[in-house]
TORBAPA-910721 format. One record per residue (C-alpha): residue in three letters; x, y, z. Coordinates in steps of 0.25 Angstrom, whole numbers, plus 5000, padded with zeros to 4 digits. Layout:
N
ALA  X  Y  Z
...
//
This chain:
337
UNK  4605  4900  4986
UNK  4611  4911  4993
UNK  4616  4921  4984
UNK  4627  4931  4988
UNK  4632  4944  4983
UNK  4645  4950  4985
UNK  4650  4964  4986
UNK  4661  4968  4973
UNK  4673  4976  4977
UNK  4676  4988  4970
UNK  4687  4998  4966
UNK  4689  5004  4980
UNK  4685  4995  4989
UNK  4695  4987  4996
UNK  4685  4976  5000
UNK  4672  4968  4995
UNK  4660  4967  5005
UNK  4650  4955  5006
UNK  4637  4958  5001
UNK  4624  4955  5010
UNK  4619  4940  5005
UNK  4605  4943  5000
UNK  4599  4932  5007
UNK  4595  4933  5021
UNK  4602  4920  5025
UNK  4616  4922  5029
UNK  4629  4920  5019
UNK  4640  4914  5026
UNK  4651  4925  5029
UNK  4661  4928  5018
UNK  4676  4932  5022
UNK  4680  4945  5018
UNK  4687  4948  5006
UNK  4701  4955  5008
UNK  4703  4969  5006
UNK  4711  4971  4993
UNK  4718  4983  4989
UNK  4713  4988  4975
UNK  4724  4986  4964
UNK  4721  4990  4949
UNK  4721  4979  4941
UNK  4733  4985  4930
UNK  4744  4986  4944
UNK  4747  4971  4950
UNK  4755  4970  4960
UNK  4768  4972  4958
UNK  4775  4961  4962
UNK  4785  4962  4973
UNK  4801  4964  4968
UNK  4810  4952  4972
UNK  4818  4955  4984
UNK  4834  4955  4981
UNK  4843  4950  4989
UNK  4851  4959  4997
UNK  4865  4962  4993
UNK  4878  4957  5002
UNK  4883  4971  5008
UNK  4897  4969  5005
UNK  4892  4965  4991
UNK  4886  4980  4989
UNK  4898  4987  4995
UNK  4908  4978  4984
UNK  4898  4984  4974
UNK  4899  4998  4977
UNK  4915  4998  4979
UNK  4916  4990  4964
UNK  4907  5002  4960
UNK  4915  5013  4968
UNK  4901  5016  4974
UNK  4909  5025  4987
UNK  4898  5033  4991
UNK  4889  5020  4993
UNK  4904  5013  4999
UNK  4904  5025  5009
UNK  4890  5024  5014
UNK  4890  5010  5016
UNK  4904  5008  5024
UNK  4901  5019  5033
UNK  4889  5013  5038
UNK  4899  5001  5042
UNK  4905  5000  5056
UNK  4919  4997  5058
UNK  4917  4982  5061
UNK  4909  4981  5047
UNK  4919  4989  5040
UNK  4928  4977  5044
UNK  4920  4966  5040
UNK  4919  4973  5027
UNK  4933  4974  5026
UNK  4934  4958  5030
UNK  4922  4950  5019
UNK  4919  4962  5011
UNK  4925  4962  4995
UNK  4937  4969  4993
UNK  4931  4982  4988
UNK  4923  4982  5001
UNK  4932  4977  5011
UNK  4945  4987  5006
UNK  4935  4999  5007
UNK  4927  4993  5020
UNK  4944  4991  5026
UNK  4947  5005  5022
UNK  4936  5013  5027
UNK  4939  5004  5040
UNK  4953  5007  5041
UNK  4954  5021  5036
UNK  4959  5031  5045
UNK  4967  5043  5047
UNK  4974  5049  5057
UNK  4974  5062  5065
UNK  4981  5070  5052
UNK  4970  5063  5043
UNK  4982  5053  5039
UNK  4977  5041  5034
UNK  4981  5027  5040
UNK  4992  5022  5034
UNK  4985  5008  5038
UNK  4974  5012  5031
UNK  4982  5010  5017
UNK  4989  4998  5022
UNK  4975  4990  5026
UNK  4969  4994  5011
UNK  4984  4989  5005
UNK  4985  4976  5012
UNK  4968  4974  5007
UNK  4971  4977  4992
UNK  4983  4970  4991
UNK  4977  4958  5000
UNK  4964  4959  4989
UNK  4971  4961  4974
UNK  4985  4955  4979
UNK  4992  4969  4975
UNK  4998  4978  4982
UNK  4992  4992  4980
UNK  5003  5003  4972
UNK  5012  5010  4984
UNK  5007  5025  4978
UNK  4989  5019  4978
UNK  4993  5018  4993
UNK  5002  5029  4997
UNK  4989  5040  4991
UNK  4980  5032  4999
UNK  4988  5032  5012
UNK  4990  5048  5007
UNK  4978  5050  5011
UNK  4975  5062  5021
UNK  4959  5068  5027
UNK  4956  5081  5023
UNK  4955  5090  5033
UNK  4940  5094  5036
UNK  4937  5083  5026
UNK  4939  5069  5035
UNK  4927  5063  5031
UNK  4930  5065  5016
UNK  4942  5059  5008
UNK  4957  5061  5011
UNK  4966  5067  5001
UNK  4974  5057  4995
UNK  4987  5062  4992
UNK  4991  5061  4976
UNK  5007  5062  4978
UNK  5007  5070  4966
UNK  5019  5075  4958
UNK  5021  5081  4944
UNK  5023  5069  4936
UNK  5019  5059  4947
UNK  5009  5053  4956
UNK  5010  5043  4969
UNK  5007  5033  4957
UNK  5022  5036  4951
UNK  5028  5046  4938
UNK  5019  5050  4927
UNK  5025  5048  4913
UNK  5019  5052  4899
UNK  5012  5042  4890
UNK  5006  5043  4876
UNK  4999  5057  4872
UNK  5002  5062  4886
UNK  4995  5052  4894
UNK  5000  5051  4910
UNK  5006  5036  4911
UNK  5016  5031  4920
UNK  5030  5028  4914
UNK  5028  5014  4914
UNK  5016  5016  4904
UNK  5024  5026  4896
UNK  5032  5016  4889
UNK  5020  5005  4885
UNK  5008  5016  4881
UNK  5008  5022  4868
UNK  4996  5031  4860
UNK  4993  5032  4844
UNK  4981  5037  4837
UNK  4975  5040  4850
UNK  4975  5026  4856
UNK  4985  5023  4869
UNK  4992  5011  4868
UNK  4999  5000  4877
UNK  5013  4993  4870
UNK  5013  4979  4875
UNK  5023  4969  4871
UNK  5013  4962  4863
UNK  5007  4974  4855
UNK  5002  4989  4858
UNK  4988  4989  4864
UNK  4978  5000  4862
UNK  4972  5006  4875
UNK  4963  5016  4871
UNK  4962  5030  4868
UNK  4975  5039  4872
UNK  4970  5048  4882
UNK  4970  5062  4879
UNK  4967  5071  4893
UNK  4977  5079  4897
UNK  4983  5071  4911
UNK  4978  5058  4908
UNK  4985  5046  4913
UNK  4983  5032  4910
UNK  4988  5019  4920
UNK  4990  5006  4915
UNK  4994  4990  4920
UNK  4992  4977  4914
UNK  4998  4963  4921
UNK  5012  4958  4919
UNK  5011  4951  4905
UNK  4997  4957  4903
UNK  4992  4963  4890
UNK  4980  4971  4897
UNK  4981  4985  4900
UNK  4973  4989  4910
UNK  4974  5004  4910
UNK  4968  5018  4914
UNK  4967  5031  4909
UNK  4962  5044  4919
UNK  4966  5060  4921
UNK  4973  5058  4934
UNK  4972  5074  4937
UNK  4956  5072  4936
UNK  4956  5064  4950
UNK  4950  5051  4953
UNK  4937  5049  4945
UNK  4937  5035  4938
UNK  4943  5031  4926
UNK  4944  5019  4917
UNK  4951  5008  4916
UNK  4955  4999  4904
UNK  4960  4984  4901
UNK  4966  4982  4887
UNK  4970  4971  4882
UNK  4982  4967  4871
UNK  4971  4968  4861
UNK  4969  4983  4866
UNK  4955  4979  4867
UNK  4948  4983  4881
UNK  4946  4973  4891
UNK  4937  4983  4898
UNK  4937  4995  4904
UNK  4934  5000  4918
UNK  4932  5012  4929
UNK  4939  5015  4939
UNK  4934  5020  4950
UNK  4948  5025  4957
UNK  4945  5036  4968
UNK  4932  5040  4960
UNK  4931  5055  4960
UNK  4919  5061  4959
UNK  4922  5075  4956
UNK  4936  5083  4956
UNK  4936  5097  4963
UNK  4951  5100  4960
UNK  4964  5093  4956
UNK  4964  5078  4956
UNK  4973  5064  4954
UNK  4971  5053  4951
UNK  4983  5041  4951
UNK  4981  5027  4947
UNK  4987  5013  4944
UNK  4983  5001  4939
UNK  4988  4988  4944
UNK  4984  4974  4936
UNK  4982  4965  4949
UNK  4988  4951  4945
UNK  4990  4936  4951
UNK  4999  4933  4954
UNK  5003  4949  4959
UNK  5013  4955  4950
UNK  5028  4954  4954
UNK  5033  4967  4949
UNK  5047  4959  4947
UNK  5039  4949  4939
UNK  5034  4947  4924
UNK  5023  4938  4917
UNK  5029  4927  4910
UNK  5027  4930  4895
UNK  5013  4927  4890
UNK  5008  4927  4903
UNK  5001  4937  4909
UNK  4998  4939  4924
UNK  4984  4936  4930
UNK  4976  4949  4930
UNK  4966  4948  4942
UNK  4965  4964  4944
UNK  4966  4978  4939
UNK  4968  4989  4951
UNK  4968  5004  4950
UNK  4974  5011  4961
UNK  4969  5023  4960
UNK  4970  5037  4969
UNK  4968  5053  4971
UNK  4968  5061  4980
UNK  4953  5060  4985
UNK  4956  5045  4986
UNK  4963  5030  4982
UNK  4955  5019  4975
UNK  4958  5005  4968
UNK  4949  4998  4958
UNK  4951  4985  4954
UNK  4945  4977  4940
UNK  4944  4964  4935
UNK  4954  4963  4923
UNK  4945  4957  4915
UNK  4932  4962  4917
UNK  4936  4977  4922
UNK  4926  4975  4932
UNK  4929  4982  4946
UNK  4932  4971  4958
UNK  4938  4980  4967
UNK  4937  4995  4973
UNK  4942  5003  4984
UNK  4941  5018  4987
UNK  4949  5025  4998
UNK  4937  5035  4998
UNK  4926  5028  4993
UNK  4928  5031  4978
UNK  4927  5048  4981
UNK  4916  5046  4992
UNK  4922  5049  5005
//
């Protein structure tokens, strides 16, 4: 019997090496053993992550519009050519395809006007999309609009159409502890103990706190026959940073509340404005001329907020029962221009 010793690797070496048989007749050859890589026995191998699928590109741009994300929006549909512009603006979701449509079509003319066909196309998509036509003064500021000189590449300056007891939205009139309502609201709000209130024909439901800054304003809607308030409350001298918004129902318990994003201010160097109104989306569309049978309301499929400033015109729009955002669109990508 032949017997045969091996070599035994240690710590540094990389490889083990046959030992010489120790008798003179010849063992048959051994294959070599592969070099390893020294591992210490406490460290496995970690094991490799699982790959994730990668996202649809239209499905990560309708995330950052529902999340206002302009600086990310900017970025990304500059890097688009015209023709990709217009295939966004064809399949993309509405969000995407009302900012992709917009960026395409913006323009300005040799005075830094801006196209009047501009406002048109974007009218013509949100009434196509919600089935309502957006308010005459939301479009008028964004048709306002005008380049800064020595600033092109920046945002326009929107113009506010502001008076002493008015905005482009319409009169201002005086509500409960000196809150900013407009006279339609004057007559249905009341305030005791603290605690702003809404008179419905069925009862008086509580909204919340009265608010007590100097300026404030609050806008309000509900649906024909509704007994939902869907409401907001914001300092409309302090510009366009976000503010909430509320639904209460007759029980004046909260639905929920959400943010709007509006024109999204970041920081205000001066004087500001913000105007706003809130529009309950029904179906069928509202006839102004018409009323909801008794004990029936309209069917709610939308809350939008026309919101604008002078650095910029946005709309948000929320699921009525879940206060979830489902639609978004900046004029300026949310103060990121």
């Amino acid at each position: 019997m032949q017997l045969l010793i091996l070599g035994v690797c240690v710590g540094t070496v990389t490889g083990c090496e046959r030992a010489t048989p120790v008798s003179p007749t010849a063992a048959p050859k051994l294959a070599p053993i592969p070099e390893q890589t020294h591992q210490a026995e406490h460290e496995p191998e970690p094991e490799p992550e699982p790959e994730l699928a990668p996202l649809d590109d239209e499905t990560q741009l309708h995330a950052l519009a529902l999340a206002c994300e302009g600086a990310a929006l900017r970025e990304q549909l500059a890097a688009r050519t015209p023709a990709q512009l217009d295939s966004l603006a064809d399949t993309a979701p509405p969000s995407v395809a009302m900012l992709a449509a917009w960026e395409r079509g913006r323009s300005f003319d040799a005075s830094g006007v801006l196209a009047r066909a501009s406002v048109d196309r974007l009218a013509q998509q949100i009434e196509a999309q919600l089935d309502l036509a957006p308010p005459r003064w939301w479009l008028e500021q964004l048709a306002s609009a005008r380049l800064r000189e020595g600033d092109e590449s920046g945002p326009p300056y929107y113009d506010i159409g502001l008076s002493e007891h008015a905005d482009r939205r319409g009169a201002w009139a005086q509500g409960p502890g000196g809150l900013r309502v407009r006279p339609g609201a004057a007559m249905v709000l009341s305030a005791a103990k603290g605690t702003l209130s809404f008179d419905l024909s069925m009862g008086r439901v509580q909204l919340g706190p009265l608010p007590t800054d100097p300026g404030a304003a609050l806008e309000l809607a509900r649906a024909r026959g509704g007994t939902t308030i869907y409401y907001a409350t914001f300092a409309p001298g302090s510009g366009g940073f976000r503010f909430p918004l509320r639904a209460i129902d007759s029980d004046s318990s909260v639905r929920w509340e959400a943010e709007v994003c509006g024109p999204d201010r970041k920081v205000l160097g001066g004087l500001g404005y913000l105007a706003v109104e809130i529009i309950v989306i029904e179906s069928p569309p509202s006839d102004p001329d018409s009323r909801a049978l008794p004990g029936r309301a309209a069917t709610v499929t939308g809350i939008a907020v026309f919101s604008a400033e002078s650095h910029g015109v946005a709309l948000d729009v929320f699921d009525p029962n879940t206060g979830a955002r489902t639609l978004a669109w900046s004029s300026d990508f949310w103060f990121a221009r």
